[in-house]
mmCIF entry with sequence, helices, sheets and N, C-alpha, C, O atoms, coordinates in Angstrom:
data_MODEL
# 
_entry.id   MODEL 
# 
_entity.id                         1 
_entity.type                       polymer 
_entity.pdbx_number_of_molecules   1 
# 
_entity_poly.entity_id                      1 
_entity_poly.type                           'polypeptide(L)' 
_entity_poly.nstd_linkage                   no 
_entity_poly.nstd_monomer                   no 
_entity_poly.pdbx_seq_one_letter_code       
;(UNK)(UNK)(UNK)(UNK)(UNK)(UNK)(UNK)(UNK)(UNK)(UNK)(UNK)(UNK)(UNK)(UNK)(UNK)(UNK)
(UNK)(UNK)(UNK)(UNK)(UNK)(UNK)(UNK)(UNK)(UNK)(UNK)(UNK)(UNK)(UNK)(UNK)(UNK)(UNK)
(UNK)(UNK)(UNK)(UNK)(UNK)(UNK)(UNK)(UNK)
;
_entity_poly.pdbx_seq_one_letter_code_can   XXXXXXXXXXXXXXXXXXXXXXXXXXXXXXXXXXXXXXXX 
_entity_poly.pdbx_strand_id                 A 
# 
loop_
_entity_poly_seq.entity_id 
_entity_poly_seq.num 
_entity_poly_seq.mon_id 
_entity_poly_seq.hetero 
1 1  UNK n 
1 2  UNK n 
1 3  UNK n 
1 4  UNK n 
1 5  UNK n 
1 6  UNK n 
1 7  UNK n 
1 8  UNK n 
1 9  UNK n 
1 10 UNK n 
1 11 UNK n 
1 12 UNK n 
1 13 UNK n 
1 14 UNK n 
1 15 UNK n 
1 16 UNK n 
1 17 UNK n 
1 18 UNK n 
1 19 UNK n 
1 20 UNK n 
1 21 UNK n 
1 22 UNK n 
1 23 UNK n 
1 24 UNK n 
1 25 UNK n 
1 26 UNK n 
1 27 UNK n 
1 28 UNK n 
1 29 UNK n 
1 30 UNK n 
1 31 UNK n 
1 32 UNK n 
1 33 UNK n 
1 34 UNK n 
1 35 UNK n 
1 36 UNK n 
1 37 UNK n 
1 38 UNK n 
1 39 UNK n 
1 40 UNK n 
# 
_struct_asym.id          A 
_struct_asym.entity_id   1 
# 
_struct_conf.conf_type_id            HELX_P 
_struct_conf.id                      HELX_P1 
_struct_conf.pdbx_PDB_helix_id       AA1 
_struct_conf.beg_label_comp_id       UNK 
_struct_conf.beg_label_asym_id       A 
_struct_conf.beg_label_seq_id        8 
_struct_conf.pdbx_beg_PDB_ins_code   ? 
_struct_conf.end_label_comp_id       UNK 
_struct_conf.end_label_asym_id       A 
_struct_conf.end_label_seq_id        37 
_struct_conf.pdbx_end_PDB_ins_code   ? 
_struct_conf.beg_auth_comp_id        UNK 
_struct_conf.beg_auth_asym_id        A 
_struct_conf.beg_auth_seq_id         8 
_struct_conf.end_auth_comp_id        UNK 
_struct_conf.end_auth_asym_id        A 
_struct_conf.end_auth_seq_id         37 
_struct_conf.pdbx_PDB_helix_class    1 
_struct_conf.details                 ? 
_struct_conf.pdbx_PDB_helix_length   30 
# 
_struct_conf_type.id          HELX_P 
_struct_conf_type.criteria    ? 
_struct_conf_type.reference   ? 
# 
loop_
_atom_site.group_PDB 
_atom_site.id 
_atom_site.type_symbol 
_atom_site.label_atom_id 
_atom_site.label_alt_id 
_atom_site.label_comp_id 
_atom_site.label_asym_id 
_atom_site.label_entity_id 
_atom_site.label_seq_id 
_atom_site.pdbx_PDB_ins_code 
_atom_site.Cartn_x 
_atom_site.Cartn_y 
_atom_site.Cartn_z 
_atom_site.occupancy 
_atom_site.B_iso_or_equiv 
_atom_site.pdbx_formal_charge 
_atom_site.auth_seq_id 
_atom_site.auth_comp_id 
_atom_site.auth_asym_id 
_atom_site.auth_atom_id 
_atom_site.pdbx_PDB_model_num 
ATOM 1   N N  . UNK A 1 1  ? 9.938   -13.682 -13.150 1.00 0.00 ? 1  UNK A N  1 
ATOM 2   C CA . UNK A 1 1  ? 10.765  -14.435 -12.189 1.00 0.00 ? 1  UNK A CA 1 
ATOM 3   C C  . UNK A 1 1  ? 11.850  -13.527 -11.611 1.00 0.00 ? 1  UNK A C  1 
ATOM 4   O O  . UNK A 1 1  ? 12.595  -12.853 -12.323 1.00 0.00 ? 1  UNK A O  1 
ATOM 5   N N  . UNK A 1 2  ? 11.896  -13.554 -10.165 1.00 0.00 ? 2  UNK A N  1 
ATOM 6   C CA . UNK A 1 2  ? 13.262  -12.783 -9.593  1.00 0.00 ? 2  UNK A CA 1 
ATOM 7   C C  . UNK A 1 2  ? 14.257  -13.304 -9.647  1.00 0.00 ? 2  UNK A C  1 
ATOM 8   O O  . UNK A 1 2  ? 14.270  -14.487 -9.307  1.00 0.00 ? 2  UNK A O  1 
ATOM 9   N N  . UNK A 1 3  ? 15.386  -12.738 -10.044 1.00 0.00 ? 3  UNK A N  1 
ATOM 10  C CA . UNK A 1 3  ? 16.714  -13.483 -9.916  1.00 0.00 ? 3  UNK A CA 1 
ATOM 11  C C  . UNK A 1 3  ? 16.888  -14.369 -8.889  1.00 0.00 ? 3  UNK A C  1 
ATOM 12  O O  . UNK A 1 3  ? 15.776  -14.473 -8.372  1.00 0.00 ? 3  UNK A O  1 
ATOM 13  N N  . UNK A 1 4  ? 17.765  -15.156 -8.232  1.00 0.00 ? 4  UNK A N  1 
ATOM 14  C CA . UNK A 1 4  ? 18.401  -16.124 -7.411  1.00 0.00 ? 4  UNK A CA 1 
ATOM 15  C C  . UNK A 1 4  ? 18.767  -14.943 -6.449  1.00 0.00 ? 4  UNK A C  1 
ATOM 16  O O  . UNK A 1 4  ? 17.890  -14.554 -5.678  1.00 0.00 ? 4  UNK A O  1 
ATOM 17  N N  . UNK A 1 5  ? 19.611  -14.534 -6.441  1.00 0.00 ? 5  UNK A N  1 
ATOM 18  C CA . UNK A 1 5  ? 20.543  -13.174 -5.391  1.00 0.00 ? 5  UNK A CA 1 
ATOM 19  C C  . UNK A 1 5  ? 20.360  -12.630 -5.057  1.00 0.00 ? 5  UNK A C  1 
ATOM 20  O O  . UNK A 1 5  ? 21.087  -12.012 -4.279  1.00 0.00 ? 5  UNK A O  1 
ATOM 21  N N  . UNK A 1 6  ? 18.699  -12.237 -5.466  1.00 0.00 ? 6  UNK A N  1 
ATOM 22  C CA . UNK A 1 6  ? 18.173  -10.899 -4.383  1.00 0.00 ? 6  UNK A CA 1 
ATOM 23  C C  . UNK A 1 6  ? 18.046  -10.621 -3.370  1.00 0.00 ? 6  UNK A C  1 
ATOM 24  O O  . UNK A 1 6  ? 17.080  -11.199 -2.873  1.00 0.00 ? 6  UNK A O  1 
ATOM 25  N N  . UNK A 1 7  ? 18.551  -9.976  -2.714  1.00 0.00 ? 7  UNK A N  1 
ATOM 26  C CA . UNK A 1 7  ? 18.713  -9.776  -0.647  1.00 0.00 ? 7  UNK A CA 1 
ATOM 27  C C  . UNK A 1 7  ? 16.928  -10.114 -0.677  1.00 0.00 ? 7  UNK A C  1 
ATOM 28  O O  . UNK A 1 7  ? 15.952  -9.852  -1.380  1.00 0.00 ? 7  UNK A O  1 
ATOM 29  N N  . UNK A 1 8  ? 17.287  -10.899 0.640   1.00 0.00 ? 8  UNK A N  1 
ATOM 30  C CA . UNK A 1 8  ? 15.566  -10.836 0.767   1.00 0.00 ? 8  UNK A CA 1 
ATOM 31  C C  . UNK A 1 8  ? 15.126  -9.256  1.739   1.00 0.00 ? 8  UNK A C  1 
ATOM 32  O O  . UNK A 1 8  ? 14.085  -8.598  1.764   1.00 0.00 ? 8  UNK A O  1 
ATOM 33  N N  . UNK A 1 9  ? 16.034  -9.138  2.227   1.00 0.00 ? 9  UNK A N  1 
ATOM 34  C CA . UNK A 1 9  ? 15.815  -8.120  3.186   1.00 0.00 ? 9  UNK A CA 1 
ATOM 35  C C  . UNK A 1 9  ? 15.404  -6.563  2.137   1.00 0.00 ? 9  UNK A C  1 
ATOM 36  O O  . UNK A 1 9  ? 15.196  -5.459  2.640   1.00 0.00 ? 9  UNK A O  1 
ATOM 37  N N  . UNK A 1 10 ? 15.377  -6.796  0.965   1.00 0.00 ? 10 UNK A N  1 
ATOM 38  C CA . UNK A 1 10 ? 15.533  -5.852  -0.294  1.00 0.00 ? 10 UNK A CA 1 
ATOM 39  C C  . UNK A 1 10 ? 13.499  -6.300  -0.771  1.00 0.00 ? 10 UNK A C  1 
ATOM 40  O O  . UNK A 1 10 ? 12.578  -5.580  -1.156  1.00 0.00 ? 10 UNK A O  1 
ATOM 41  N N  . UNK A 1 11 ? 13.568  -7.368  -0.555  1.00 0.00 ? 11 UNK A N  1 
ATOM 42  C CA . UNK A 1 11 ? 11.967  -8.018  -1.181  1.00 0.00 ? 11 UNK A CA 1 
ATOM 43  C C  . UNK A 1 11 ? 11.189  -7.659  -0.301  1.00 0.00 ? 11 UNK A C  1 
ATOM 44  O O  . UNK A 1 11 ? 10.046  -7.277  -0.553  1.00 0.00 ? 11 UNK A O  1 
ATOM 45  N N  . UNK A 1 12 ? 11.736  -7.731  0.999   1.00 0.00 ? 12 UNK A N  1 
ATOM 46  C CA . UNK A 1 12 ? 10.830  -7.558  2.321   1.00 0.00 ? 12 UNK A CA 1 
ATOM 47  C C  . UNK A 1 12 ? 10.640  -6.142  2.704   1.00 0.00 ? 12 UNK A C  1 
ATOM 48  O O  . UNK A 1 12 ? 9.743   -5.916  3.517   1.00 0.00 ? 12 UNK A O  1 
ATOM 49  N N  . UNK A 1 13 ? 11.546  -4.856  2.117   1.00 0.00 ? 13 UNK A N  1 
ATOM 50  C CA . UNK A 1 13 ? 11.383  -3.522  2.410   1.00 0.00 ? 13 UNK A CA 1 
ATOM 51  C C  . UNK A 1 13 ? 10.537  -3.140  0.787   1.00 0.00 ? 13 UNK A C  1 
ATOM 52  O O  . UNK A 1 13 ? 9.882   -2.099  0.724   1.00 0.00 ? 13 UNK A O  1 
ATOM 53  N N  . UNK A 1 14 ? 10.612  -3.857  -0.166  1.00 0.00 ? 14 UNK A N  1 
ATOM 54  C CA . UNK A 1 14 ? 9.553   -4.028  -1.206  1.00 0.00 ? 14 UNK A CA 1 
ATOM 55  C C  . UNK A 1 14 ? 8.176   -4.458  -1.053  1.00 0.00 ? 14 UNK A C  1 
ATOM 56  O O  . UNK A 1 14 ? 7.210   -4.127  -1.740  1.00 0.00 ? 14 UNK A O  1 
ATOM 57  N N  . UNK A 1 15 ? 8.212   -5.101  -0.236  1.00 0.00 ? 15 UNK A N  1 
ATOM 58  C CA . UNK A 1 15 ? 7.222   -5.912  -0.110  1.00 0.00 ? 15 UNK A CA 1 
ATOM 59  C C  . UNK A 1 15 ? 5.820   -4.805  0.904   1.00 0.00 ? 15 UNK A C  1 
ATOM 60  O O  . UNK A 1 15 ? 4.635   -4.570  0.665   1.00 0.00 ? 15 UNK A O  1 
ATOM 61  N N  . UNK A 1 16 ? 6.688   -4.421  1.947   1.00 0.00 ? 16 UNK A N  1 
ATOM 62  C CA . UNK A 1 16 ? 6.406   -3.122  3.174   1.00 0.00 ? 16 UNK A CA 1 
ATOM 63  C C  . UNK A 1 16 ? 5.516   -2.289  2.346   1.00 0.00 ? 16 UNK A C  1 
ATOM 64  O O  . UNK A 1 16 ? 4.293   -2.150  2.354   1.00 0.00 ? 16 UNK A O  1 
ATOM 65  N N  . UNK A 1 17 ? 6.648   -1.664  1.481   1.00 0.00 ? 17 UNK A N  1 
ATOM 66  C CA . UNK A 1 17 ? 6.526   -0.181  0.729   1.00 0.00 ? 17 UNK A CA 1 
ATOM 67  C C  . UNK A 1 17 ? 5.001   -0.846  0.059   1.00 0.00 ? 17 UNK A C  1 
ATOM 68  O O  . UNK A 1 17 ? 3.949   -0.333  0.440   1.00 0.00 ? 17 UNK A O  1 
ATOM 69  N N  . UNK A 1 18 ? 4.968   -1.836  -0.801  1.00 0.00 ? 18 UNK A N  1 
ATOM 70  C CA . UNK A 1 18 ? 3.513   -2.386  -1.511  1.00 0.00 ? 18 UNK A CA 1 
ATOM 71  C C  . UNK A 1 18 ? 2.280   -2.075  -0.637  1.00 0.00 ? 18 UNK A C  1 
ATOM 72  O O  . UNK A 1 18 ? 1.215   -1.523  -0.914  1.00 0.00 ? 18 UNK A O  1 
ATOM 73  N N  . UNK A 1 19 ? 2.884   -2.739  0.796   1.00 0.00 ? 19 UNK A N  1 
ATOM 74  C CA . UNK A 1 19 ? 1.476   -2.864  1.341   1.00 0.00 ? 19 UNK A CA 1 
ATOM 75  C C  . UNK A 1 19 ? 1.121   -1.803  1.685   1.00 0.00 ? 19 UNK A C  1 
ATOM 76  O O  . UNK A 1 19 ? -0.080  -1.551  1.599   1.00 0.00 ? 19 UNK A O  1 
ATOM 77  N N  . UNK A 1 20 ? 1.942   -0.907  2.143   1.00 0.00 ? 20 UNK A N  1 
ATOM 78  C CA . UNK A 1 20 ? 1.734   0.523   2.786   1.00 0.00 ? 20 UNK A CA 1 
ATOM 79  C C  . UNK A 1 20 ? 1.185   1.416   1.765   1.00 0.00 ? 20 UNK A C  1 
ATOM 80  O O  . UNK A 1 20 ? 0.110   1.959   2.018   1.00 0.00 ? 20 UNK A O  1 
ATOM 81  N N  . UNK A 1 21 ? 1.889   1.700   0.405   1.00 0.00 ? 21 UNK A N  1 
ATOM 82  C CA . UNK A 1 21 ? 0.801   2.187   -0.517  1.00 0.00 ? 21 UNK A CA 1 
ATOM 83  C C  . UNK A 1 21 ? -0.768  1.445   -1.048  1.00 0.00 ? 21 UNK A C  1 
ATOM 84  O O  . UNK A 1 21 ? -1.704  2.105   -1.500  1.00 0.00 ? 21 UNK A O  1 
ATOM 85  N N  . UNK A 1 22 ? -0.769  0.360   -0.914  1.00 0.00 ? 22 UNK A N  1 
ATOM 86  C CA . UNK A 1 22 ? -2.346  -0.162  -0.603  1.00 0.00 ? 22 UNK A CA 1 
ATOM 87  C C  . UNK A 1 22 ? -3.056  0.614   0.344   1.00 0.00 ? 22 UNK A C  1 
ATOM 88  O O  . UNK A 1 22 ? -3.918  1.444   0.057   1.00 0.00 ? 22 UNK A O  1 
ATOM 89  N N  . UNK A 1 23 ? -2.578  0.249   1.749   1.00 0.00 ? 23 UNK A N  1 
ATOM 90  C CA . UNK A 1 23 ? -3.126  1.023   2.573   1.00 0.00 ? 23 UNK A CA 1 
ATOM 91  C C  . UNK A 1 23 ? -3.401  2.835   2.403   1.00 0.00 ? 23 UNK A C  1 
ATOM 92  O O  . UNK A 1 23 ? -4.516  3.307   2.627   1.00 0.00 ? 23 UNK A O  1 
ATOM 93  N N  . UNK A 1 24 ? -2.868  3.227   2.215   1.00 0.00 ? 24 UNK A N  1 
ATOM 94  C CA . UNK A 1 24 ? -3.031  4.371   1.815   1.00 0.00 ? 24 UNK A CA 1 
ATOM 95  C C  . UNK A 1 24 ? -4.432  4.580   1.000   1.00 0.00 ? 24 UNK A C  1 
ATOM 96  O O  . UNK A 1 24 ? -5.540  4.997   1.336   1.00 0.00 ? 24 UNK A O  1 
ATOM 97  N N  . UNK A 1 25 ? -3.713  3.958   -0.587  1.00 0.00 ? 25 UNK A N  1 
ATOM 98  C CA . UNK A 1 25 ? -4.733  4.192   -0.919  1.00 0.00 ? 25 UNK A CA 1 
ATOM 99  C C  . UNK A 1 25 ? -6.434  4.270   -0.690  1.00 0.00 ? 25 UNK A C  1 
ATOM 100 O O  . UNK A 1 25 ? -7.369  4.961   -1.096  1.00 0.00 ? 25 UNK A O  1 
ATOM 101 N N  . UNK A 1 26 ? -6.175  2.911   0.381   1.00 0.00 ? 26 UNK A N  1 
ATOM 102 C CA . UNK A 1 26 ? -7.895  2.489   0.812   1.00 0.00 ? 26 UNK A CA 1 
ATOM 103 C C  . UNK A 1 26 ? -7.933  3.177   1.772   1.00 0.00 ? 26 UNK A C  1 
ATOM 104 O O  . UNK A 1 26 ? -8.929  2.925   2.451   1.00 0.00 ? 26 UNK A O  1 
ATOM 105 N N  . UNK A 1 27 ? -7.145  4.159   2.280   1.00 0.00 ? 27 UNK A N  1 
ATOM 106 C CA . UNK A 1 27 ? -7.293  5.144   3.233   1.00 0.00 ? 27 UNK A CA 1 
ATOM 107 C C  . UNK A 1 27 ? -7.831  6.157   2.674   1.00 0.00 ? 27 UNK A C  1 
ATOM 108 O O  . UNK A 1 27 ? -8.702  6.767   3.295   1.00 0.00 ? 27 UNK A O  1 
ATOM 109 N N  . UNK A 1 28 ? -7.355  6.671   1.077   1.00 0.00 ? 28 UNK A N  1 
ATOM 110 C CA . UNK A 1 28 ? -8.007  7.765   0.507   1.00 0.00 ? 28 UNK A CA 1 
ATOM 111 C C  . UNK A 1 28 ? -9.310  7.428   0.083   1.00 0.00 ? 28 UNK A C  1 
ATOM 112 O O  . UNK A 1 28 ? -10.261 8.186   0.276   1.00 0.00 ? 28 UNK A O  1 
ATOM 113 N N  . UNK A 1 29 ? -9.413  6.331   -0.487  1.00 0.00 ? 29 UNK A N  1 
ATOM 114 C CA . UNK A 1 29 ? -10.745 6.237   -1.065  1.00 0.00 ? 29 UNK A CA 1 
ATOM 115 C C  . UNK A 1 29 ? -11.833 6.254   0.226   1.00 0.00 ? 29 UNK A C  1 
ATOM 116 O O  . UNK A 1 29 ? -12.942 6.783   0.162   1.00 0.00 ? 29 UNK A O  1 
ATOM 117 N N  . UNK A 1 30 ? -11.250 5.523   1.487   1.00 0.00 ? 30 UNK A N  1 
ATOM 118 C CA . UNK A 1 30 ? -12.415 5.787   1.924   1.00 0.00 ? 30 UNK A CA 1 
ATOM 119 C C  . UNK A 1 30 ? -13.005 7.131   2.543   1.00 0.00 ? 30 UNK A C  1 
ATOM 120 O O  . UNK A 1 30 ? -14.136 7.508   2.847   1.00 0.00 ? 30 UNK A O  1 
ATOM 121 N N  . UNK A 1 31 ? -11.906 7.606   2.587   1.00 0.00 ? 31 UNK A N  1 
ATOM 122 C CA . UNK A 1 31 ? -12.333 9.143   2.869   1.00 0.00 ? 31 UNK A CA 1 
ATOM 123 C C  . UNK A 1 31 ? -13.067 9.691   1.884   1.00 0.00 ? 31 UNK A C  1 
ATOM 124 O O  . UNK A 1 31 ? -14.132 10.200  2.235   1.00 0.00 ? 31 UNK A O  1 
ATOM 125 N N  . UNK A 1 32 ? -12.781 9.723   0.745   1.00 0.00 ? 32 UNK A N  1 
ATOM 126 C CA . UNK A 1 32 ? -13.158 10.173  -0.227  1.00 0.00 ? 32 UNK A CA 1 
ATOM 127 C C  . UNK A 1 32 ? -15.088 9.819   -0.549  1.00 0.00 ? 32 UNK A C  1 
ATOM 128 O O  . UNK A 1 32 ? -15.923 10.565  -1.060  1.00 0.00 ? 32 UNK A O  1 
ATOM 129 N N  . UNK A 1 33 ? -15.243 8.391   0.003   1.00 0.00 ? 33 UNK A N  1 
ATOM 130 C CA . UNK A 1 33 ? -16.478 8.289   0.127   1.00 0.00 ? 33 UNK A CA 1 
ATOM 131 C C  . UNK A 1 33 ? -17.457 8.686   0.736   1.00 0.00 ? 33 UNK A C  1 
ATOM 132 O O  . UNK A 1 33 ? -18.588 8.953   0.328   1.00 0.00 ? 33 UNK A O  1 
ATOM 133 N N  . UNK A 1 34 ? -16.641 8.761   2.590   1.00 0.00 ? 34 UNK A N  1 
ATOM 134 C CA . UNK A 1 34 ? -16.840 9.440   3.748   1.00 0.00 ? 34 UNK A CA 1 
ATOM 135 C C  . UNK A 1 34 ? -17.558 10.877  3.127   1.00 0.00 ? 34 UNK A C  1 
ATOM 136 O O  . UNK A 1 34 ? -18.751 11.151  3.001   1.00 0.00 ? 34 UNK A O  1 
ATOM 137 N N  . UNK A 1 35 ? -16.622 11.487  2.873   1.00 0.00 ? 35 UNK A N  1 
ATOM 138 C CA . UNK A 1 35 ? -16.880 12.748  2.349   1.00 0.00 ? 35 UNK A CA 1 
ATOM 139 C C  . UNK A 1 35 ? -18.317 12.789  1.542   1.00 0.00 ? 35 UNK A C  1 
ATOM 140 O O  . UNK A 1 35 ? -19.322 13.469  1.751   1.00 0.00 ? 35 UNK A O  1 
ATOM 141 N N  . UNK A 1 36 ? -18.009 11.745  0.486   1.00 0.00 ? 36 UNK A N  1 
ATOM 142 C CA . UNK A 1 36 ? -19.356 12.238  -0.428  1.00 0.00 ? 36 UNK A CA 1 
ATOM 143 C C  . UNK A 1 36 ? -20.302 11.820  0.300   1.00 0.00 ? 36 UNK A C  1 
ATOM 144 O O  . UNK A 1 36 ? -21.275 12.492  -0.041  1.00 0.00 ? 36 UNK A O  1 
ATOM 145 N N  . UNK A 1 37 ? -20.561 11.218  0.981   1.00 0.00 ? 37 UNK A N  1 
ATOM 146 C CA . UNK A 1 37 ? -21.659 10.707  2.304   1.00 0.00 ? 37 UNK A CA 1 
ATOM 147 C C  . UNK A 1 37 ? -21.971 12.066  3.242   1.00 0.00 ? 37 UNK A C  1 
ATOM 148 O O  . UNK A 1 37 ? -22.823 12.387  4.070   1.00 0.00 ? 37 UNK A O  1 
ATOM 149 N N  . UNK A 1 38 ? -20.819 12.658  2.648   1.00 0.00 ? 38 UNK A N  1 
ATOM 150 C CA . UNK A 1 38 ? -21.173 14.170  3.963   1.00 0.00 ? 38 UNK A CA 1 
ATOM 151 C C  . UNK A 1 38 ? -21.174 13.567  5.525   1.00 0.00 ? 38 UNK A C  1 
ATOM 152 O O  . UNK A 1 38 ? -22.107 13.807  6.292   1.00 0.00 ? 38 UNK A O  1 
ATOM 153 N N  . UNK A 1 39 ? -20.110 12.822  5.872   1.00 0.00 ? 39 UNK A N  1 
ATOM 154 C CA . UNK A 1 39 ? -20.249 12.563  7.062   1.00 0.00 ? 39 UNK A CA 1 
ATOM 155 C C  . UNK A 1 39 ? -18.471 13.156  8.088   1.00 0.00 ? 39 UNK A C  1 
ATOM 156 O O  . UNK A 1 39 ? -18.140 12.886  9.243   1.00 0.00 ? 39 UNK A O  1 
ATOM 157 N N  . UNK A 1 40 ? -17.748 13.972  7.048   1.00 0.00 ? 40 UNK A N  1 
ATOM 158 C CA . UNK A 1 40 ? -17.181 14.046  7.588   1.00 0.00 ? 40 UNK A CA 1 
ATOM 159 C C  . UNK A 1 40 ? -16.863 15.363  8.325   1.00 0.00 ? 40 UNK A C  1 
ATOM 160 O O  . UNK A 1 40 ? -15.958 15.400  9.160   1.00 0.00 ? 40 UNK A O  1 
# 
């Protein structure tokens, strides 16, 4: 559970940073597949 007081504007640049390292990641992997496919 999050406290009561947390800036939301603090959850929402948390929240960013989450999705953006998701993305990433499924950015590497798919390269990474790309690759073993030899298509890149």
């Amino acid at each position: 559970m999050l406290p009561a007081q947390v800036d939301p504007t603090v959850l929402n640049k948390e929240r960013l940073y989450l999705n953006d390292g998701l993305k990433s990641l499924y950015v590497k992997a798919k390269m990474q597949c790309f690759s073993g496919w030899g298509l890149t």
